[in-house]
DRENKOL-127666 format. One record per residue (C-alpha): residue in three letters; chain; residue number from 1; x, y, z. Coordinates in steps of 0.2 Angstrom, whole numbers, plus 5000, padded with zeros to 4 digits. Example, Ala and Ser with C-alpha at 12.3 -4.5 7.8 and 13.67 -1.06 7.14 Angstrom:
<pts>
PT|Ala|A|1|5062|4978|5039
PT|Ser|A|2|5068|4995|5036
</pts>
This chain:
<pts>
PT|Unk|A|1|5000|5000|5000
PT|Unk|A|2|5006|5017|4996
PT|Unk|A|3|5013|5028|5009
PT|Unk|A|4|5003|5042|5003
PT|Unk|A|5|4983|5044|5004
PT|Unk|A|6|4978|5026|5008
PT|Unk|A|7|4986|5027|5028
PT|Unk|A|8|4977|5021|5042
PT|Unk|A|9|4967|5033|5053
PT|Unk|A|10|4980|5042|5063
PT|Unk|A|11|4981|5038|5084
PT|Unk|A|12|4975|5055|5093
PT|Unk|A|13|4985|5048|5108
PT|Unk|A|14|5002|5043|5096
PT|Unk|A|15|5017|5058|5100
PT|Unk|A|16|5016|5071|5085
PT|Unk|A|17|5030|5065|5074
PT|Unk|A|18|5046|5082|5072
PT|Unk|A|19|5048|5090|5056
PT|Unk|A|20|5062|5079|5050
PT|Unk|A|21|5053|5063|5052
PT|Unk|A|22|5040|5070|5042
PT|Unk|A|23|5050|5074|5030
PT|Unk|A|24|5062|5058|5030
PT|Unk|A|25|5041|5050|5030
PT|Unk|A|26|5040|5059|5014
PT|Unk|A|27|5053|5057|5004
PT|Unk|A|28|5056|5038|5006
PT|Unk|A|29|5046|5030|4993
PT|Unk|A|30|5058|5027|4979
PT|Unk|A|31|5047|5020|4965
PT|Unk|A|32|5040|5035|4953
PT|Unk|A|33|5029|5042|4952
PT|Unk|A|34|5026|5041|4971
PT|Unk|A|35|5044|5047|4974
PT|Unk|A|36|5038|5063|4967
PT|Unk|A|37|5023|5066|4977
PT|Unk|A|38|5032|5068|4991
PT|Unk|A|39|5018|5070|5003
PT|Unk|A|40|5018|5061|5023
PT|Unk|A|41|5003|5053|5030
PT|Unk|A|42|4998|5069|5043
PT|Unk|A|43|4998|5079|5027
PT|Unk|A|44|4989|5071|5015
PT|Unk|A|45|4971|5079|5019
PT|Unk|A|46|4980|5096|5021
PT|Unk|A|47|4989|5093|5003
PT|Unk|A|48|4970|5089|4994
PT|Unk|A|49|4963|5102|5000
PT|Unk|A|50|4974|5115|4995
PT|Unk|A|51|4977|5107|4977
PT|Unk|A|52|4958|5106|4977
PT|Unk|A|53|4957|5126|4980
PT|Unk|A|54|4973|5130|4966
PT|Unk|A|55|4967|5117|4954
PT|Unk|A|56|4950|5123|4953
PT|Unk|A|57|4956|5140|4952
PT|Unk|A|58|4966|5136|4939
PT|Unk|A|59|4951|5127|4928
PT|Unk|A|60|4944|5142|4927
PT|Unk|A|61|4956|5153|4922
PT|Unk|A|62|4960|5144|4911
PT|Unk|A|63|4942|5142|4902
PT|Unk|A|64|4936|5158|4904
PT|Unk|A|65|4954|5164|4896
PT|Unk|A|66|4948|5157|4880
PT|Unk|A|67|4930|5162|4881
PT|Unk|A|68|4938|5180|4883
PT|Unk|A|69|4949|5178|4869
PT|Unk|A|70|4935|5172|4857
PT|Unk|A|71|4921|5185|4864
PT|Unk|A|72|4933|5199|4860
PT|Unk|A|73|4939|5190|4842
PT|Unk|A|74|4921|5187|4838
PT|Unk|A|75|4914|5203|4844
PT|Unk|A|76|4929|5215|4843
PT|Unk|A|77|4942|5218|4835
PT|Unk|A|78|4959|5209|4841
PT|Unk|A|79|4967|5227|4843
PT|Unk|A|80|4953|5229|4856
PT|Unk|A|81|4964|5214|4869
PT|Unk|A|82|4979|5228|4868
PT|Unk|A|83|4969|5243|4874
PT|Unk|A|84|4958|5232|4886
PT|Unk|A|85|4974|5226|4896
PT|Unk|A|86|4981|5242|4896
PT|Unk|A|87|4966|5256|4899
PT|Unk|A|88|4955|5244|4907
PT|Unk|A|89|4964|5229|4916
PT|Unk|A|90|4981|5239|4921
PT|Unk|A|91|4971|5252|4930
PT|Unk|A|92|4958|5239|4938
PT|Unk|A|93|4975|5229|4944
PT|Unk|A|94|4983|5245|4950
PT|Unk|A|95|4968|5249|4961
PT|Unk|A|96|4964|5228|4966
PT|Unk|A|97|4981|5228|4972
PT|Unk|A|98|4980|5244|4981
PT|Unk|A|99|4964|5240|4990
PT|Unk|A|100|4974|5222|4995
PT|Unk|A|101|4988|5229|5002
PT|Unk|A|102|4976|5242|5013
PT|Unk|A|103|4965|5227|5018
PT|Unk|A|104|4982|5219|5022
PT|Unk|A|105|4986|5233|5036
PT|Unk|A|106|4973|5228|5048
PT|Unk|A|107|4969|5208|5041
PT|Unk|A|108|4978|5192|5037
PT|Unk|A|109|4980|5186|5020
PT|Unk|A|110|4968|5172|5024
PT|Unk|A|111|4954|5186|5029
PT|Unk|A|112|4958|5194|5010
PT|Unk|A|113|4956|5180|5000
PT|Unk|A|114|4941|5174|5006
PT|Unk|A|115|4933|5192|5003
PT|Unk|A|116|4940|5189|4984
PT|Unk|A|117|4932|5171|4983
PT|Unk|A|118|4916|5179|4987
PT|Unk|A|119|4918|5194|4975
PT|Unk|A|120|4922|5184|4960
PT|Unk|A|121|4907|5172|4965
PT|Unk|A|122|4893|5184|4965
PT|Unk|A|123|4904|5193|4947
PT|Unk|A|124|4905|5177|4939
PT|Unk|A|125|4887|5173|4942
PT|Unk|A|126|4882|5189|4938
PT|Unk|A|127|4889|5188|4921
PT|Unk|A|128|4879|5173|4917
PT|Unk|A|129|4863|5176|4924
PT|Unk|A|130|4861|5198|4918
PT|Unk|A|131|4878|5202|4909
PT|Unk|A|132|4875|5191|4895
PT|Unk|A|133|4859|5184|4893
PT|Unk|A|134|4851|5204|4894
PT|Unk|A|135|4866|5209|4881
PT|Unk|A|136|4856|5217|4868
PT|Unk|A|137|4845|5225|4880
PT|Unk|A|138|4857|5236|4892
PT|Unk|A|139|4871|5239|4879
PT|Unk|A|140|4871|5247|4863
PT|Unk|A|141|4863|5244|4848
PT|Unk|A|142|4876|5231|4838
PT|Unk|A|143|4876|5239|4822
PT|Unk|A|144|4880|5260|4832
PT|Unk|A|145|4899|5258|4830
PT|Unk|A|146|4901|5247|4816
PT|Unk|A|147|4890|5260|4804
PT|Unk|A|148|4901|5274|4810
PT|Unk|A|149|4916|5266|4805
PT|Unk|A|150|4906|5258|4788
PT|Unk|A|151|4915|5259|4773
PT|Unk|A|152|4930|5267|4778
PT|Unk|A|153|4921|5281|4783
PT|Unk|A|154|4934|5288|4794
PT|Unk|A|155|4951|5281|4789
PT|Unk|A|156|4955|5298|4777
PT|Unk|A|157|4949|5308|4795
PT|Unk|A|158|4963|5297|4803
PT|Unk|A|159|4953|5292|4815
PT|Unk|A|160|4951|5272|4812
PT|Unk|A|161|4960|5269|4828
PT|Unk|A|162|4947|5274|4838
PT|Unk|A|163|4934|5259|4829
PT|Unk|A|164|4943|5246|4843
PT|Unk|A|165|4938|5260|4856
PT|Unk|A|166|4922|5263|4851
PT|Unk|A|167|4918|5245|4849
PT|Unk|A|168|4924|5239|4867
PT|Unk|A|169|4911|5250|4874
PT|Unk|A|170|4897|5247|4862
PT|Unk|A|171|4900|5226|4866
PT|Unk|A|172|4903|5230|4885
PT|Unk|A|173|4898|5216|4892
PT|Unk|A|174|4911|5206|4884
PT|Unk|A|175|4921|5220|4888
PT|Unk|A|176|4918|5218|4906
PT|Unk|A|177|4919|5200|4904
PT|Unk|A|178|4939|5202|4899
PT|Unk|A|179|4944|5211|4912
PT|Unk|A|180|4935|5201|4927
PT|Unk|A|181|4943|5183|4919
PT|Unk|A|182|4960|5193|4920
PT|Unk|A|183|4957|5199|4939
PT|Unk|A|184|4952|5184|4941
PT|Unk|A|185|4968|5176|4936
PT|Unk|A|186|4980|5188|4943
PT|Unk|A|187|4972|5191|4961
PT|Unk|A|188|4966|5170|4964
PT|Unk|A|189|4979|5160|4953
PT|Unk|A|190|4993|5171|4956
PT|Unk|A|191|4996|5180|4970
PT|Unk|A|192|4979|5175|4983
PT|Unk|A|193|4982|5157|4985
PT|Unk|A|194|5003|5157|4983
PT|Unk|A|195|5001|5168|5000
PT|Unk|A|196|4990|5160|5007
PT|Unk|A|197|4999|5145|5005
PT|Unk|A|198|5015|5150|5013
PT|Unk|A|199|5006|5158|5027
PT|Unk|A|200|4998|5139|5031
PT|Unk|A|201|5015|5129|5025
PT|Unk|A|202|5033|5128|5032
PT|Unk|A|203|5046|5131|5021
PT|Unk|A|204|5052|5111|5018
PT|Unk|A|205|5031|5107|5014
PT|Unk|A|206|5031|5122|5003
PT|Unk|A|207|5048|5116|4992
PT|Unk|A|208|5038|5096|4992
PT|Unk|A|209|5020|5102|4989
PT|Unk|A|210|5021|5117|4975
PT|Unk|A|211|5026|5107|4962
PT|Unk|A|212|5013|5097|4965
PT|Unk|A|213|5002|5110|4966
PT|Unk|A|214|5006|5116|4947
PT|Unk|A|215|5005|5095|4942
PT|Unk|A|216|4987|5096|4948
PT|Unk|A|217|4984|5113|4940
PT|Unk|A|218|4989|5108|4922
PT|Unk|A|219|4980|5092|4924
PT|Unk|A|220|4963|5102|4926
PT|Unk|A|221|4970|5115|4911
PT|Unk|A|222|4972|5099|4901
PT|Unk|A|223|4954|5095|4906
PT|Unk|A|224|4949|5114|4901
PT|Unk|A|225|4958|5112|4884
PT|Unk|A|226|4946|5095|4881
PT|Unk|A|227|4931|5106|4886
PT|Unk|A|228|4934|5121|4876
PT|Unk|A|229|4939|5109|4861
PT|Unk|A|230|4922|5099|4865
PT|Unk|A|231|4914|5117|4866
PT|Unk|A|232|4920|5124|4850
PT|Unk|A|233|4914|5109|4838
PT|Unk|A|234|4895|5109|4848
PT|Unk|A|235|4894|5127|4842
PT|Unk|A|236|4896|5124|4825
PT|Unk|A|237|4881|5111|4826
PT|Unk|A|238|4870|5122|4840
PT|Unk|A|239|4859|5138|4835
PT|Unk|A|240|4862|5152|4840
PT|Unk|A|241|4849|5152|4855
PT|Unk|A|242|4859|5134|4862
PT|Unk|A|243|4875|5143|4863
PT|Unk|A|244|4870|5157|4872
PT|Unk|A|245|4862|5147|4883
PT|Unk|A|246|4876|5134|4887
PT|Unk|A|247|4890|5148|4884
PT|Unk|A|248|4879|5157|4901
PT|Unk|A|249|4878|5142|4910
PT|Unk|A|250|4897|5141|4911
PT|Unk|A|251|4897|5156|4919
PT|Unk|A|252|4886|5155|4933
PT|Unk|A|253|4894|5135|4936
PT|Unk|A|254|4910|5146|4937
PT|Unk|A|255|4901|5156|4951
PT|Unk|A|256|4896|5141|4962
PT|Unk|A|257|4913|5132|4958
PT|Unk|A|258|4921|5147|4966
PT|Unk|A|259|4909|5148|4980
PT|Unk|A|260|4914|5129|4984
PT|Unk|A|261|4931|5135|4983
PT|Unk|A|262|4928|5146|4999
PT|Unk|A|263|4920|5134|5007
PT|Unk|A|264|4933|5120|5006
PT|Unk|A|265|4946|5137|5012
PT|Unk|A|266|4937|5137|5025
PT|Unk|A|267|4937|5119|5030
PT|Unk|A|268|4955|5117|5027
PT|Unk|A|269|4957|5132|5040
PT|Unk|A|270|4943|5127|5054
PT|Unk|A|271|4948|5108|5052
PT|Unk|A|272|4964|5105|5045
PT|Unk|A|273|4976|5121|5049
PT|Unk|A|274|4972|5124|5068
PT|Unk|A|275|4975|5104|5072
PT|Unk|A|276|4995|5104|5075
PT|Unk|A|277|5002|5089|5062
PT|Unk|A|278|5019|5091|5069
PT|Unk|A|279|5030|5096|5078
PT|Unk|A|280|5042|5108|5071
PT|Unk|A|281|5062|5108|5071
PT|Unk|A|282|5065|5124|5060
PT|Unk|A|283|5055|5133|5073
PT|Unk|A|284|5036|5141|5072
PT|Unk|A|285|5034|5157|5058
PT|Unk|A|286|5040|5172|5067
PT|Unk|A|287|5021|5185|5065
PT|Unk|A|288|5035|5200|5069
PT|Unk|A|289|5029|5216|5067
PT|Unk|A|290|5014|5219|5057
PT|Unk|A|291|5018|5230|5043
PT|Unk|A|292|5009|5247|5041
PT|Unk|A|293|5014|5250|5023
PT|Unk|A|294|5000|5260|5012
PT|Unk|A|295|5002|5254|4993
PT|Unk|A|296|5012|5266|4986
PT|Unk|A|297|5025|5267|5003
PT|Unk|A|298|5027|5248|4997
PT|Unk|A|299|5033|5254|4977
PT|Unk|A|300|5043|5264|4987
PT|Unk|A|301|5050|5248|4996
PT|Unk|A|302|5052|5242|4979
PT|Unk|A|303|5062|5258|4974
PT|Unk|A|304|5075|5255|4989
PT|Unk|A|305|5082|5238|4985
PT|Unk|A|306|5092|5233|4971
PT|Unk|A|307|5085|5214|4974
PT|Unk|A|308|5068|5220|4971
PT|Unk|A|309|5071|5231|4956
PT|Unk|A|310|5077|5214|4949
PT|Unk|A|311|5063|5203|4954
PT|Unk|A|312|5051|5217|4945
PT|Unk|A|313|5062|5216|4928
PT|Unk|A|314|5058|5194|4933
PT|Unk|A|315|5041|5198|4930
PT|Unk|A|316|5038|5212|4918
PT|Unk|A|317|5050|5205|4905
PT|Unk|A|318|5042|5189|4906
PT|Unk|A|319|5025|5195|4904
PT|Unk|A|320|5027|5209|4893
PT|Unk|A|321|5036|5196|4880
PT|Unk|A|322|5021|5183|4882
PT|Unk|A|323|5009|5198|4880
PT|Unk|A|324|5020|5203|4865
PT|Unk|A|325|5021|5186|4856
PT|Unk|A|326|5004|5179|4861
PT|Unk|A|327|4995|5197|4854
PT|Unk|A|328|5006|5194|4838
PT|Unk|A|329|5001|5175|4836
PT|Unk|A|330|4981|5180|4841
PT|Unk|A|331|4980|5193|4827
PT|Unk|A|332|4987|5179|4815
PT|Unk|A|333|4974|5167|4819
PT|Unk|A|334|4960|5179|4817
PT|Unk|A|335|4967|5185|4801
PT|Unk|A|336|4968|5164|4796
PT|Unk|A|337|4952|5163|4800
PT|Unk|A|338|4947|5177|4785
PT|Unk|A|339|4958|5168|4774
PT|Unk|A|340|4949|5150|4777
PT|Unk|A|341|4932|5158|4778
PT|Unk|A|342|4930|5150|4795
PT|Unk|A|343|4920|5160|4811
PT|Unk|A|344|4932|5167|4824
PT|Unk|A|345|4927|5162|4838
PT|Unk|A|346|4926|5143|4836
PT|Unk|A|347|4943|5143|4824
PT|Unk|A|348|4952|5153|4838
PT|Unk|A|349|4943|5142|4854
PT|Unk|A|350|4951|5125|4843
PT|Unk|A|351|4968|5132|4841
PT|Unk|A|352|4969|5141|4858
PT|Unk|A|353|4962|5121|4867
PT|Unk|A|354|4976|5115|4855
PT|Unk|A|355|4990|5125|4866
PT|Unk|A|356|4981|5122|4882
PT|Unk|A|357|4983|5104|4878
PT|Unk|A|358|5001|5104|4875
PT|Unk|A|359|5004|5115|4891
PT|Unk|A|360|4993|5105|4902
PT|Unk|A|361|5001|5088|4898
PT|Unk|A|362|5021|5092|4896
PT|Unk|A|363|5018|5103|4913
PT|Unk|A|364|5011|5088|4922
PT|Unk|A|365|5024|5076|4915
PT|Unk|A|366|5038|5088|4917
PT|Unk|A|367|5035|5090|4936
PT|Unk|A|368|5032|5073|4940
PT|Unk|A|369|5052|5071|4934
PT|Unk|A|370|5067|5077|4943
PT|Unk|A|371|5066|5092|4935
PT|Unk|A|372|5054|5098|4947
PT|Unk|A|373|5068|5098|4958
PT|Unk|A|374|5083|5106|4949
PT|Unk|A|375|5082|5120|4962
PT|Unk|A|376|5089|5110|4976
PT|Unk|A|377|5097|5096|4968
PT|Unk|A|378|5107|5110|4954
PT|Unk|A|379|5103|5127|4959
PT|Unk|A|380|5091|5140|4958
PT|Unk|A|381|5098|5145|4941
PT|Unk|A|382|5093|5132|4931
PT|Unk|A|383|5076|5135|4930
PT|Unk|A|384|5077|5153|4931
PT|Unk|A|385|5084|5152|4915
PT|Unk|A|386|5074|5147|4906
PT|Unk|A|387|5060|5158|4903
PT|Unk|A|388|5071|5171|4896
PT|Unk|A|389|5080|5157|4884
PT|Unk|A|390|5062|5151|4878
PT|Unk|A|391|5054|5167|4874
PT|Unk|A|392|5068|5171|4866
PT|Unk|A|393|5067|5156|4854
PT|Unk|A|394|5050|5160|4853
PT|Unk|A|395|5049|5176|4846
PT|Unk|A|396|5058|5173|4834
PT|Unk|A|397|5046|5160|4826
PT|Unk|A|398|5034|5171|4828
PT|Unk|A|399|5038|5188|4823
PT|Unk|A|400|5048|5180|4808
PT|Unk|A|401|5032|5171|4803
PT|Unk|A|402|5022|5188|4806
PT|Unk|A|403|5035|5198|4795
PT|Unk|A|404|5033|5187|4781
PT|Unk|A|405|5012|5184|4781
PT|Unk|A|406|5008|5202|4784
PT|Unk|A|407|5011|5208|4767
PT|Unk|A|408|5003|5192|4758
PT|Unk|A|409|4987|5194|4767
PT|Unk|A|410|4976|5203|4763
PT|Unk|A|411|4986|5209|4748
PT|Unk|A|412|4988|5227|4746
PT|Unk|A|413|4994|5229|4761
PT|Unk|A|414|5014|5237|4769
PT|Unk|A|415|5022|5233|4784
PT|Unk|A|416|5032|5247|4794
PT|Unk|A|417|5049|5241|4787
PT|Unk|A|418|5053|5230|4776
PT|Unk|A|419|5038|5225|4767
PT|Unk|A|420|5045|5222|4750
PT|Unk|A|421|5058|5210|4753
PT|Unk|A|422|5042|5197|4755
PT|Unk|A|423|5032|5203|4747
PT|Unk|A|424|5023|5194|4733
PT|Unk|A|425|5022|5176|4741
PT|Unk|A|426|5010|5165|4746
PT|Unk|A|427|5006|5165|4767
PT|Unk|A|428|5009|5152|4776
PT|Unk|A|429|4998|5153|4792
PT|Unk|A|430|5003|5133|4796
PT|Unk|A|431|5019|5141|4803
PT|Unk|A|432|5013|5155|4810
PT|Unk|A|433|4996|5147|4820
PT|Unk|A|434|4999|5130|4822
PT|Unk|A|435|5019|5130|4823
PT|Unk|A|436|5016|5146|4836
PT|Unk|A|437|5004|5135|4846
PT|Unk|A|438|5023|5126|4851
PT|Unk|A|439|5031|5144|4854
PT|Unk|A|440|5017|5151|4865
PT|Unk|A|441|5015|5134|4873
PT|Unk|A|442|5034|5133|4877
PT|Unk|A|443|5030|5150|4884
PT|Unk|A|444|5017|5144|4896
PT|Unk|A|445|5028|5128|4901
PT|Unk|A|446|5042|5137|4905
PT|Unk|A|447|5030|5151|4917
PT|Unk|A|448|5021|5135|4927
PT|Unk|A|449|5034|5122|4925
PT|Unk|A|450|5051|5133|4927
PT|Unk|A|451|5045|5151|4931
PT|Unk|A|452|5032|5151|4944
PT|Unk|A|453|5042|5136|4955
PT|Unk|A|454|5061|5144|4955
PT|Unk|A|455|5048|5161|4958
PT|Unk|A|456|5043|5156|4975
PT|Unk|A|457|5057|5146|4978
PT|Unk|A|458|5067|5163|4980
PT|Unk|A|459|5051|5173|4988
PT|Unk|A|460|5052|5160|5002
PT|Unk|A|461|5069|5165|5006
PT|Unk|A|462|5062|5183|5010
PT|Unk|A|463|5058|5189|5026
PT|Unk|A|464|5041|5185|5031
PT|Unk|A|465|5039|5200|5037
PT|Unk|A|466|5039|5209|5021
PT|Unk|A|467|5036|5195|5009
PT|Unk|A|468|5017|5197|5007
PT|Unk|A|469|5017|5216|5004
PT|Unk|A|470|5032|5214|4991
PT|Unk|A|471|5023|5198|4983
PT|Unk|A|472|5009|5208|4979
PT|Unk|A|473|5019|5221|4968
PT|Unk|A|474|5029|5209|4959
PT|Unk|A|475|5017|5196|4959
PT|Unk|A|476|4998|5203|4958
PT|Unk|A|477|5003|5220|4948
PT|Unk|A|478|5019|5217|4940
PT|Unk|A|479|5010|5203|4928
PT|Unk|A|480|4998|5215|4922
PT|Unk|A|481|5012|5229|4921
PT|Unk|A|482|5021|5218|4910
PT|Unk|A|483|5003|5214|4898
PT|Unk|A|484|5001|5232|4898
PT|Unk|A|485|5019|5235|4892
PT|Unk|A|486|5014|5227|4877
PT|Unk|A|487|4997|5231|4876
PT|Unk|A|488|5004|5251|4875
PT|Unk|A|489|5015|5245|4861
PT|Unk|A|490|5002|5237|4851
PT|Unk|A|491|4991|5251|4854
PT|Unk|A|492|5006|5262|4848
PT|Unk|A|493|5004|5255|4831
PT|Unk|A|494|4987|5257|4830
PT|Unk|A|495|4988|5275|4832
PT|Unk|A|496|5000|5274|4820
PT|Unk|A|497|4986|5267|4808
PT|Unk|A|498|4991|5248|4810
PT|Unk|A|499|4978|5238|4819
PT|Unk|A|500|4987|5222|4817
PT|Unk|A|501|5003|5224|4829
PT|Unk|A|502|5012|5211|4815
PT|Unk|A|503|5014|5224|4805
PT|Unk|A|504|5030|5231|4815
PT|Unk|A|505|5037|5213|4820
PT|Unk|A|506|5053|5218|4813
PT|Unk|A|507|5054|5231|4826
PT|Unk|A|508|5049|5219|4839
PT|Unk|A|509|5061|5207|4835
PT|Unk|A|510|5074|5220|4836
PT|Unk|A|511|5070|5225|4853
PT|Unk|A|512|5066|5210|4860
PT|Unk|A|513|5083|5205|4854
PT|Unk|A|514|5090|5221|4865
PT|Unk|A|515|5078|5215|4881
PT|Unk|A|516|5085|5199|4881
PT|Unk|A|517|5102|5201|4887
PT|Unk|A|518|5096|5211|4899
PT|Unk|A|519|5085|5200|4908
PT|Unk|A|520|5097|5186|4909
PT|Unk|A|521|5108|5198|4920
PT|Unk|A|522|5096|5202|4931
PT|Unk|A|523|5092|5182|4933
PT|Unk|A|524|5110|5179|4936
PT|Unk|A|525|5110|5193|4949
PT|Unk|A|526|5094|5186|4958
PT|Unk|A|527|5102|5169|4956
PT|Unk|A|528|5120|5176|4966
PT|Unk|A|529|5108|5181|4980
PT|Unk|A|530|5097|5165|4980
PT|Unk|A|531|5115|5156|4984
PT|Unk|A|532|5122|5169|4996
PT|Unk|A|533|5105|5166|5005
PT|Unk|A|534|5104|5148|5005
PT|Unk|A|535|5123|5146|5012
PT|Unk|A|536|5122|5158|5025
PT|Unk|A|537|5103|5150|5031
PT|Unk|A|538|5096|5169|5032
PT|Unk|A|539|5082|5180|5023
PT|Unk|A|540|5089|5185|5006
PT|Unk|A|541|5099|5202|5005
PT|Unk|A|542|5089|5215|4999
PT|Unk|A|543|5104|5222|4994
PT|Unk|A|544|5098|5242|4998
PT|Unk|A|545|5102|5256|4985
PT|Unk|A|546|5106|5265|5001
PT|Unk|A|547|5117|5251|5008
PT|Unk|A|548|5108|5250|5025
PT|Unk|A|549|5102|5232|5030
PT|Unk|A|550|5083|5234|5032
PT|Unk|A|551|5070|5242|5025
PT|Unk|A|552|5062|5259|5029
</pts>
């Protein structure tokens, strides 16, 4: 019988086991795959519950990331994504975060994601029982932005540009539906649960059980990918009144889900968490002082450390060049469709589940291997590394493939730079939709599978007394910072009278090619200070501009 999940009922009466033999409890199967689900008896109901919270989480997320997509393909256009992430989603972020770190003044982390679980409940539900079944009736007419900008109407006034703008408002409601799935993602997925999850775990459960965490995770994004494939060929055989109806009802099963997500939280808190499993050797979590920081004291904090400054550029460079690619590959597969006279939304749900399959799958397998552990076994470095190594592979597929389709579809049109030396060939939107599938999925692997673990592998060696506020910058509002980077670039060129950001991949390429060496130093900087921290068994050196130990 395993030594994981199928234990006998544990002895009230027994003696608690330490730490150590927990651990040694843990990591003595030797036969894979249980010598990667390194989890002890005591733990194992603990462990359930809070993959159970993560890995529902993450389902939908990752489902109502590709309704989004395809509502704003279909009903939008795809320059609309760039201006919603930046003049919608940014701002929304900027002000979540703030109101989270005020909430985090005078309550635990605990207190505020269960006032999040609640909200996104009643928004999710909401959406599906008034948002969108009452669409036509408390938004405006479909046809009031579309006949403004009819027949080139307005592109000698120079004021095409403003046709995304006008049509996010005139289709709010999917609008609104964008930017609650990102919240949604940035406030649960990445930043509510991870805190709430170091709060409740020692430092050795955290290193064994987020891995496992992300396994679970991708194996529910692998179910989403097989529902939104399933979903995408029933619409082609529904009418319009059936999808509507089944496209709502996902919505409102969302809200509940969520709402059973809270309710599990607090079971693992009133049953789980307040019974002691052991007893610990590397000594209870210090609470310290209770920092008093308002939001923008804590950019300040940001401001003061050298370490910090690089954990920002982490994230932002990471995001904004997964905003980058991903906006670039998106406008191709919606300018594919055109050319194969197939509708948006179910051509760019069957690619999108396509990419959600490859991610989901290779994520699970990949941290059910000894990768999973590189941190310890070969350094923090070598999954640090990645990311940067990956998207830079990546963008070159896929800006090379948008340079050279732009020009050939539809014809007639001209690049920023460039054009003409491919002009006059036949597109080939294999290489740039389904070969970009493996570049944006490599992206994603390398965030879940590489990213996010050596991520919180270094955020644990913070000090806890300032980990929380600090994880909310570069956690919650950097990865929306970083979208918005490349959402501002996109809507750059659109001002500039191209609504499709491939037409400047050229110049993308160029500066990603630029940005690249930079982020590399700065993981090889947060890597030096990982090592110093780990060898000297204290918080990581902050390494102040002001050369002072702590922070103000």
């Amino acid at each position: 019988m395993s030594e994981i999940g199928f234990s006998a009922p544990v002895d009230e009466h027994r003696p608690l086991l330490t730490e150590d033999e927990v651990e040694a409890q843990a990591l003595s199967s030797t036969t894979w795959p249980l010598s990667r689900i390194r989890i002890a008896r005591c733990e194992w109901k603990l462990w359930s519950t809070l993959a159970f919270i993560f890995g529902s989480a993450a389902y939908i997320y990752s489902f109502s990331r590709v309704m989004k997509d395809s509502f704003v393909l279909s009903r939008q256009l795809p320059v609309a994504i760039s201006f919603l992430k930046t003049c919608f989603v940014l701002p929304m972020s900027v002000i979540a975060t703030g109101v989270v770190q005020k909430l985090l003044v005078t309550r635990t982390i605990s207190k505020v994601f269960d006032y999040t679980l609640i909200a996104f409940a009643f928004l999710y539900t909401l959406i599906g029982t008034v948002l969108l079944p009452f669409a036509s009736k408390i938004q405006p007419g479909f046809y009031l932005s579309r006949d403004i900008f009819a027949d080139d109407k307005m592109l000698y006034k120079g004021f095409e540009f403003l046709f995304a703008i006008f049509l996010i408002f005139n289709e709010w409601t999917t609008s609104f539906v964008y930017v609650c799935a990102e919240l949604f993602g940035s406030l649960i997925v990445q930043f509510m649960f991870l805190s709430f999850a170091n709060e409740a775990l020692t430092i050795r459960q955290s290193t064994r059980m987020m891995p496992l965490f992300y396994v679970v995770s991708n194996i529910l994004l692998l179910l989403s990918s097989e529902s939104t494939a399933l979903y995408s060929r029933r619409v082609k055989m529904w009418d319009y009144k059936t999808t509507c109806l089944v496209t709502n009802s996902f919505f409102v099963i969302f809200g509940v889900l969520i709402a059973i997500t809270y309710l599990m939280k607090k079971y693992a808190e009133n049953r789980i968490l307040k019974k002691q499993l052991f007893i610990r050797t590397e000594g209870i979590k210090k609470k310290g002082r209770k920092p008093t920081t308002s939001f923008s004291e804590s950019i300040k904090l940001m401001a003061q450390s050298k370490f910090l400054v690089a954990m920002v550029l982490n994230a932002l460079f990471y995001y904004a060049g997964t905003n980058l690619i991903e906006s670039s590959w998106k406008n191709g597969i919606s300018v594919a469709a055109d050319a194969k006279n197939m509708e948006k939304r179910a051509y760019s749900a069957s690619i999108v589940s396509g990419e959600q399959r490859v991610v989901g799958a290779l994520v699970a397998i990949i941290l059910l291997t000894p990768i999973s552990t590189l941190v310890q076994t070969h350094g923090w470095i070598t999954m640090a590394i990645v990311p940067p190594l990956v998207t830079l592979v990546s963008s070159m597929v896929i800006f090379g493939s948008a340079y050279f389709n732009y020009p050939n579809y539809p014809s007639g049109r001209e690049g920023v730079i460039l054009s003409s030396l491919v002009k006059g060939y036949q597109p080939n939107f294999f290489l740039e939709c389904n070969m970009g599938i493996y570049c944006v999925s490599g992206m994603k692997i390398a965030k879940y599978a590489f990213y996010d673990i050596s991520k919180e592998a270094i955020s644990l060696q913070i000090d806890p007394i300032y980990r929380p506020k600090l994880k909310a910058v570069y956690d919650g509002l950097c990865g929306k910072l970083g979208k918005s980077i490349g959402s501002l670039y996109a809507m750059f060129w659109s001002l500039m009278g191209y609504n499709d950001v491939r037409a400047a991949a050229p110049i993308t390429l160029g500066i990603w090619l630029i940005i690249s060496p930079v982020w590399v130093y700065s993981v090889l900087y947060l890597n030096r200070k990982y090592n110093q921290s780990i060898q000297t068994s204290s918080p990581i050196d902050l390494d102040l501009f002001s050369g002072k130990k702590d922070l103000e």
